[in-house]
Structure formats: structure tokens, C-alpha cells
C-alpha positions in Angstrom: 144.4 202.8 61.8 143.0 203.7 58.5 140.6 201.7 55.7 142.0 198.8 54.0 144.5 199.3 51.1 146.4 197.1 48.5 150.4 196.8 49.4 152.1 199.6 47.3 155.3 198.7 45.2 157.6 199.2 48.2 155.2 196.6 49.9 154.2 198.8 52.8 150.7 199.3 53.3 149.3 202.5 52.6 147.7 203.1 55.6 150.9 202.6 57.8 152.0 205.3 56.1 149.0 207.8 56.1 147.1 206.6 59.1 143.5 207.8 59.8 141.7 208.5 62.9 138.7 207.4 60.9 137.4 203.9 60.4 135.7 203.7 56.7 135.2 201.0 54.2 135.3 201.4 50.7 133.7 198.1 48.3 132.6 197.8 45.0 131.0 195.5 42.8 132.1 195.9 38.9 128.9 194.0 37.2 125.5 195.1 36.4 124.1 197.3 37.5 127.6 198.2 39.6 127.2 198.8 43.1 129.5 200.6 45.6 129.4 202.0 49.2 131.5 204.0 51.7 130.8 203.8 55.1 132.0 203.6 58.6 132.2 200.7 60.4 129.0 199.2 62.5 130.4 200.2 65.9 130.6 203.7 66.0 127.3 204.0 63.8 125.5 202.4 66.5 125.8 204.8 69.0 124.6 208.1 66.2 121.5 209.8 65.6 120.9 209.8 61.6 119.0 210.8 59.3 119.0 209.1 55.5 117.6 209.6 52.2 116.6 206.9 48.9 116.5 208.3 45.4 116.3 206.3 42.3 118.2 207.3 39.6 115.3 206.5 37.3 114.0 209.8 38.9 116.8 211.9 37.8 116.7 213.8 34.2 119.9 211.6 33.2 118.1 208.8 34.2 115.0 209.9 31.6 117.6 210.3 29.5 119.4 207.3 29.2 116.1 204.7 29.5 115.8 201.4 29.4 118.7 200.6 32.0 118.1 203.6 34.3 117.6 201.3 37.5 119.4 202.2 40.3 120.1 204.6 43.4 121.6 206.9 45.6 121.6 206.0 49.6 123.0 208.8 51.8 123.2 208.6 55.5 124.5 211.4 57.8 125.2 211.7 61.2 122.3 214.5 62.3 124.3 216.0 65.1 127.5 216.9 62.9 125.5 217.5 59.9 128.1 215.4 57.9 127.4 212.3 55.6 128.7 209.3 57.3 127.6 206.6 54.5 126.9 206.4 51.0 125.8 204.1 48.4 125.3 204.2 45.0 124.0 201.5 42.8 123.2 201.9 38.8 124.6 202.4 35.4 127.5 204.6 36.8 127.2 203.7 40.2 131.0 203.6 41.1 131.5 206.7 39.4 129.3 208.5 41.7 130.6 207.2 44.5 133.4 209.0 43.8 132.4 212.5 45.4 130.5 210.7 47.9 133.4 209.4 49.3 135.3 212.4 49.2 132.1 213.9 51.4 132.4 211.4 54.0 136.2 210.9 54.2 136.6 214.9 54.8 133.5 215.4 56.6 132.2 217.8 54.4 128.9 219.4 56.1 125.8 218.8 54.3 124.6 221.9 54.1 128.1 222.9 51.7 127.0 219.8 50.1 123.7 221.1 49.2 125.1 224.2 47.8 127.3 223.0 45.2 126.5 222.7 41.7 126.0 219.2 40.4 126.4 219.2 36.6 123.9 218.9 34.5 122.8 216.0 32.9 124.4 213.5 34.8 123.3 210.7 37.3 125.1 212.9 40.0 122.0 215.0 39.9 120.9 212.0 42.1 122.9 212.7 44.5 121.4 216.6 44.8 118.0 215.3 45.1 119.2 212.7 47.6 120.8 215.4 50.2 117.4 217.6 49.9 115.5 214.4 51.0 117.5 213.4 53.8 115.1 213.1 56.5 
């Protein structure tokens, strides 16, 4: 029942072994800028209230920092009832690297407001993704 997974060595999938009463997606796109996104599939999202947020990560101080090349954002979208992120994207420089906590959020349900109280170190592009949960709206 969970995501989808390359075989492992033994050639059993990974998700026969560890299933998940979830249904997320993981994809990335290794280019330029990269892009990635984790998110639940369409048929459940229909049916929740949510609120989302846009930043750039132009707007960030890493992005000041690194210039020409900056272009790029953070997408978050959480379910408003549960107070947990149900969706992310991140696009940009390091985009795939962000995603990485971002998918940890959304895989353990982690509740936004926990989320917002965590410190996000300092200069990186995953300062975006600080402003981003104070903007969800």
C-alpha cells in the first residue's frame, strides 16, 4: 500500500515489506534548476480543506547570497483541519536537497505549528522553507 520504490537486492519491493496506510509520491527532476515534490495522491486531496504558501528562494538571505542563479521556490500545502503539511515542492539551485525535510514533514505528519518552531539554519535555502510555513494562508 505504500509510495513507489525500486526492487531491493532480494527483489522484493520495499513497500511489501514496510507497507503504509498513506498514499504519497515522491519525483524529482535532476537538471536545472532541479525540481522535486512530495505529495499525496489527487483523490484524497480532493475532498480537504487547505491552505498553501509560495516563496521564492530569490527572497531568502541564501538566495541574496548566492545571486545570479537564485531562481526558484518553496510550495507547501497543508491540510487546514489537521494542521499538517500534505504537499511540498521545492524548485531551485538545491531544490532536491530541500525537499528532504519536507518530505520527512509530510510522511510523519509533523504539525505545522512544531514546524514553525524549529530552527532552520542559517544561511541556507531552507530558510525558504521558514518563511514559506509563516505565509501559509
Amino acid at each position: 500500500m505504500g509510495g513507489q520504490h525500486a526492487l531491493d537486492r532480494s527483489g522484493l519491493l520495499a513497500h511489501d515489506a514496510f507497507p503504509s496506510s498513506v498514499h504519497y509520491t515522491e519525483r524529482r527532476v535532476f537538471g536545472s534548476p532541479t525540481i522535486a515534490d512530495h505529495a499525496g495522491t489527487a483523490a484524497p486531496a480532493q475532498s480537504l480543506r487547505v491552505r498553501s504558501s509560495v516563496l521564492a528562494f530569490a527572497s531568502s538571505t541564501r538566495g541574496w547570497i548566492h545571486g545570479p542563479g537564485n531562481e526558484g521556490f518553496v510550495k507547501l500545502v497543508e491540510d487546514a483541519e489537521r494542521g499538517v503539511l500534505v504537499g511540498a515542492t521545492s524548485a531551485g539551485p538545491t531544490g532536491g536537497e530541500v525537499l528532504y525535510g519536507l518530505n520527512v514533514a509530510v510522511h510523519a505528519e509533523v504539525p505545522v505549528d512544531r514546524l514553525r518552531h524549529m530552527i532552520y539554519t542559517y544561511p541556507t535555502f531552507h530558510r525558504t522553507v521558514e518563511a514559506a510555513l509563516g505565509a501559509l494562508r
